[in-house]
N, C-alpha and C positions, 0 to 999 in steps of 0.2 A: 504494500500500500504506500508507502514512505516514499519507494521509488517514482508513484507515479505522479506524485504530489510534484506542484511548481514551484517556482521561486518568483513573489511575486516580486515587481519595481519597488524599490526603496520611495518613500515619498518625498523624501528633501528632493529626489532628484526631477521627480516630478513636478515639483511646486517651480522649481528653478526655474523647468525647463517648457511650461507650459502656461498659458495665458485663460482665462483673465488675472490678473497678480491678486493672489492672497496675502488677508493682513497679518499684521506680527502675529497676533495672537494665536491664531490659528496654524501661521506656521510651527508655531512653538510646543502649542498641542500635539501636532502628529507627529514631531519630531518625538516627544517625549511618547507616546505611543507606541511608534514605531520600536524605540528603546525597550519599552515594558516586553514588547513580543519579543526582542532578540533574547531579551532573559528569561521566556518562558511564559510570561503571568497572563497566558490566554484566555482567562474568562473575564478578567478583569478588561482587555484590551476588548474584545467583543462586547461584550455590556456599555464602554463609555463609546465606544466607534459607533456603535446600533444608536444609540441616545442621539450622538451632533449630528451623524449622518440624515438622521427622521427633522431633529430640528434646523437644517440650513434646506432641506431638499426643494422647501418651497420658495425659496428667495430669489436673489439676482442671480446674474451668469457666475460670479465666484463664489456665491453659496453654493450654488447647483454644484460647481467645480470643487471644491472643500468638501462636498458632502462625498462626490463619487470616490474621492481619496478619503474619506472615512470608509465605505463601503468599500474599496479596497483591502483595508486595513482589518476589518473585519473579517473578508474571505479569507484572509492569510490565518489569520489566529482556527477560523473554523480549518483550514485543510490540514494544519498541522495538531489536530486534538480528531483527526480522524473522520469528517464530517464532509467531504467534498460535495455531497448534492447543496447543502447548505451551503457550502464556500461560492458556489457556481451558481445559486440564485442572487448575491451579494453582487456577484459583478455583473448579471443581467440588470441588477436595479442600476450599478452604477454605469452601466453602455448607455442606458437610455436618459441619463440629464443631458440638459443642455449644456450645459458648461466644458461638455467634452471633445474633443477634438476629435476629427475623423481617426488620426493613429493611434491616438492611445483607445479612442475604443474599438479599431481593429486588434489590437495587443489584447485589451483585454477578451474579444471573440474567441480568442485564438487558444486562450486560458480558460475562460469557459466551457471552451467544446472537450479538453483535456479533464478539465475534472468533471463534468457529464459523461464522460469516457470512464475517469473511474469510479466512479459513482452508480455505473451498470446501466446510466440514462442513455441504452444506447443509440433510440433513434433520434433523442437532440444531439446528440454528440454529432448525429451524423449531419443534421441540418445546421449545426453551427458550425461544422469543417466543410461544408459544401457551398456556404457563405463566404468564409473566409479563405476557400481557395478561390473564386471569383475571381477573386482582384492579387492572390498573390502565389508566388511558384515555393511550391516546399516540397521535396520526394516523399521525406519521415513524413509526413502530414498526407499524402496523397496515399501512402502504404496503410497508415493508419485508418484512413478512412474505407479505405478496398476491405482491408479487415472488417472492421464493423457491421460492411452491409454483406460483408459474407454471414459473420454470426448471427446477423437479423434472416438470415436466408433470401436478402433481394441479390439472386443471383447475376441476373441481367444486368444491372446498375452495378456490382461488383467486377462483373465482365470488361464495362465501358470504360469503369478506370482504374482497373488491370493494364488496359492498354498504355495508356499515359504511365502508371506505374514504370510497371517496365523498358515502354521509351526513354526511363528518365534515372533508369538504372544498369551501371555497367555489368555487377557481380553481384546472384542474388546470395543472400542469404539459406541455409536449410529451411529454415521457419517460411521464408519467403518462396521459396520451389514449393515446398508443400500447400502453400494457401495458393498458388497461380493451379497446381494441378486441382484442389477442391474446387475452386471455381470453375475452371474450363469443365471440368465432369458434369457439376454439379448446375450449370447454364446450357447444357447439352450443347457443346461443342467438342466434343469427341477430336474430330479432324485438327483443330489448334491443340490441343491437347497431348495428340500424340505428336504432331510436328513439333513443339517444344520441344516435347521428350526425345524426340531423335537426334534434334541437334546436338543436346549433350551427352547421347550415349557413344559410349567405348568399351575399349576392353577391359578399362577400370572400373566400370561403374556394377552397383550390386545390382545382386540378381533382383532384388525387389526391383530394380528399376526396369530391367529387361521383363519381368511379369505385368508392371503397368503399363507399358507400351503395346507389348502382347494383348493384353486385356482392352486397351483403347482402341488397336487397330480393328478389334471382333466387333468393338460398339461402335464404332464407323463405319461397318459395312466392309473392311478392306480384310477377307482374313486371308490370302495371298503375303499380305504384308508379316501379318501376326504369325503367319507359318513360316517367314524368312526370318522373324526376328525371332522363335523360339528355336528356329536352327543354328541362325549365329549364335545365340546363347549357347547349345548344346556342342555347339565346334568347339567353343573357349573353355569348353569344362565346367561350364558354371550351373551345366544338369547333370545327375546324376542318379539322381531315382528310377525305377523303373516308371512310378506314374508320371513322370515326367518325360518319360519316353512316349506314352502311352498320349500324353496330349499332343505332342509334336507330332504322331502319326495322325490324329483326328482332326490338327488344323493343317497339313498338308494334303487330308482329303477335301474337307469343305474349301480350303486355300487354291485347290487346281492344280496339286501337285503331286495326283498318284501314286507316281513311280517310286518318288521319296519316301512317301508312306508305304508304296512296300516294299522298297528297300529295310527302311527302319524296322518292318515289321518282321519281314524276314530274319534280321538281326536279333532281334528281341527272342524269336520264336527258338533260334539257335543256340544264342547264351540261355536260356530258361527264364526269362525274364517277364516271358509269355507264354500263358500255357497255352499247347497244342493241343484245341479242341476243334467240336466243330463252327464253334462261331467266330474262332480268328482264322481258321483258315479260309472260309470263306470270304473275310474280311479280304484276305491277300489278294485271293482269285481273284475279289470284284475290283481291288485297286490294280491287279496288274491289266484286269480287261480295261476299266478307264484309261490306262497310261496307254493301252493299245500298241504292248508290248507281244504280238504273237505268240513268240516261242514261251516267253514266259507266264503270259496269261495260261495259256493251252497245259503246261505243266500242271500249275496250280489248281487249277480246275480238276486235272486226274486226280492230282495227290489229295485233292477233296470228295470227289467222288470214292474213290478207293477208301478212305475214311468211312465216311456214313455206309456204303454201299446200297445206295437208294437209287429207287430207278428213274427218281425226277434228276438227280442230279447228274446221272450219268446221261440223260438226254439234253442237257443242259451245255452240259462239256461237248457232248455231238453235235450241236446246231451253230454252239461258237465254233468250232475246228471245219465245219463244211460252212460257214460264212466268209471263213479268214480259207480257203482254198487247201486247207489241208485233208483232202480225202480218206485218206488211210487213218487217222486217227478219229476222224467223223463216224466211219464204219465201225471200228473197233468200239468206240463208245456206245452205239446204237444196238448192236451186236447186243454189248452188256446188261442195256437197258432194255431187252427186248427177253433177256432172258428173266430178269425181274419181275417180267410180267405187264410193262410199258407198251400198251396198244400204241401207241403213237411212233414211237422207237421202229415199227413195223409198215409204217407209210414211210417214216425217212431209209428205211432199207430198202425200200420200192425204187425208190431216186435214183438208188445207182445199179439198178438192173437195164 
């Protein structure tokens, strides 16, 4: 809490430096106020600052001005006794006398929205930082606000000055990569999202990051992509699971890349990583027929059929091998399935008489 607390303007230097001129008296007061808070005596300083503040507020322009520098003086003693929403209502009363200058009541906007910020006020916080970036350029104040309307979950308006954030930022932060990915997710922008995330992927970078990229690429519709980026991952060693093998072969199938997946598969099937049953082998067969690998579709297809030994499947294996022109193994398959008991098996025998 301590941390987020501000350090407000000393008042001597305010009084010095800001018009209409206040008289001795009053300089003297805040002076000596001012003092009571550097040594602590906080309720004492708010009880006499609340009192001259209430009685000048209705007067001329250096009342009004004397009063907003009690009202200052005030906030300060309330944020250090742990009270920001109340320190941040003190400087709204003193933004709006007249006696105030356009800067100093930008300055204090700018102090306001910071302790509505810590005070959990968070949607003023956010209309008093969207005020006061208007008129002036601050990145920490532009990050701070991106934040906010991320926790309120206005994603969209967190998205818009994401952008500017980041234009206006060389090297992000951890804390800061992680809030641009919840928002781009979280504003359904998938597509920036993972573009971010690819510019800064490497060989260095953790695996968590090569799974959120993967993961992005699926919810953008790209899974070609997500099937390149869990293979680069699994080139660099950075997979090792078997279920991690196991996904790489199912975004290489939905990703357009068969062969890979039964390559993969076939690997997996070999080290035992996969069991050899009948719904991975068929898995093979039907990725090596997508890759529209002949010889080795037409394999797989036997070594499956010979598996189950059913007669759908062995006519199966005989209408891909007489499609792809290989006769002699069309027949032998047909043959097989006809001995099964495959009425149909028994028309495609007919074909080659």
């Amino acid at each position: 809490m301590k941390r987020l607390l501000i350090l407000l303007l000393s008042v001597w230097s305010l009084s010095a430096q800001a018009s209409p001129a206040l008289p001795g008296d009053i300089i003297a007061d805040l002076n000596a106020l001012q003092s009571q808070l550097q040594e602590g005596a906080l309720s004492s300083v708010v009880e006499r600052a609340t009192a001259q503040a209430e009685r000048l507020a209705s007067g001329n322009q250096s009342d009004q001005w004397a009063s907003a520098l009690y009202q200052q003086l005030a906030a300060s003693a309330l944020a250090r006794q742990d009270q920001p929403a109340a320190a941040a209502d003190r400087l709204a009363i003193a933004r709006g006398l007249s006696g105030v200058d356009d800067d100093q009541a930008t300055r204090w906007l700018r102090e306001e929205a910071s302790l509505r910020r810590a005070a959990g006020q968070r949607d003023q916080a956010i209309e008093l930082l969207t005020e006061w970036l208007a008129n002036q350029q601050d990145s920490n104040a532009v990050w701070q606000l991106t934040r906010l309307l991320a926790q309120q979950e206005r994603w969209e308006e967190a998205a818009n000055w994401l952008e500017q954030a980041l234009s206006e930022t060389a090297e992000l932060t951890e804390a800061q990569q992680a809030l641009t990915l919840a928002i781009y997710r979280n504003a359904g922008q998938s597509e920036q999202a993972l573009g971010w995330l690819l510019d800064g992927l490497d060989s260095q970078s953790d695996l968590s990051d090569w799974r959120q990229a993967a993961g992005l690429a699926q919810q953008a519709g790209q899974p070609g992509v997500a099937a390149g980026l869990w293979e680069m991952a699994w080139q660099l060693g950075k997979l090792t699971e078997p279920e991690d093998r196991w996904l790489l072969i199912q975004l290489h199938l939905a990703g357009g890349t068969p062969a890979r997946a039964a390559e993969h598969l076939e690997e997996a099937l070999k080290e035992g990583d996969v069991v050899r049953d009948e719904s991975n082998l068929r898995l093979l067969a039907n990725a090596w027929q997508q890759a529209k690998d002949v010889e080795k579709a037409l394999d797989a297809w036997q070594t499956l059929a010979q598996y189950t030994q059913t007669a759908t499947d062995w006519r199966s294996y005989g209408q891909l091998a007489y499609a792809w022109g290989e006769n002699k193994q069309a027949q032998q398959a047909f043959v097989r399935a006809a001995e099964l008991g495959d009425e149909e098996a028994g028309q495609w025998l007919a074909s080659f008489n």
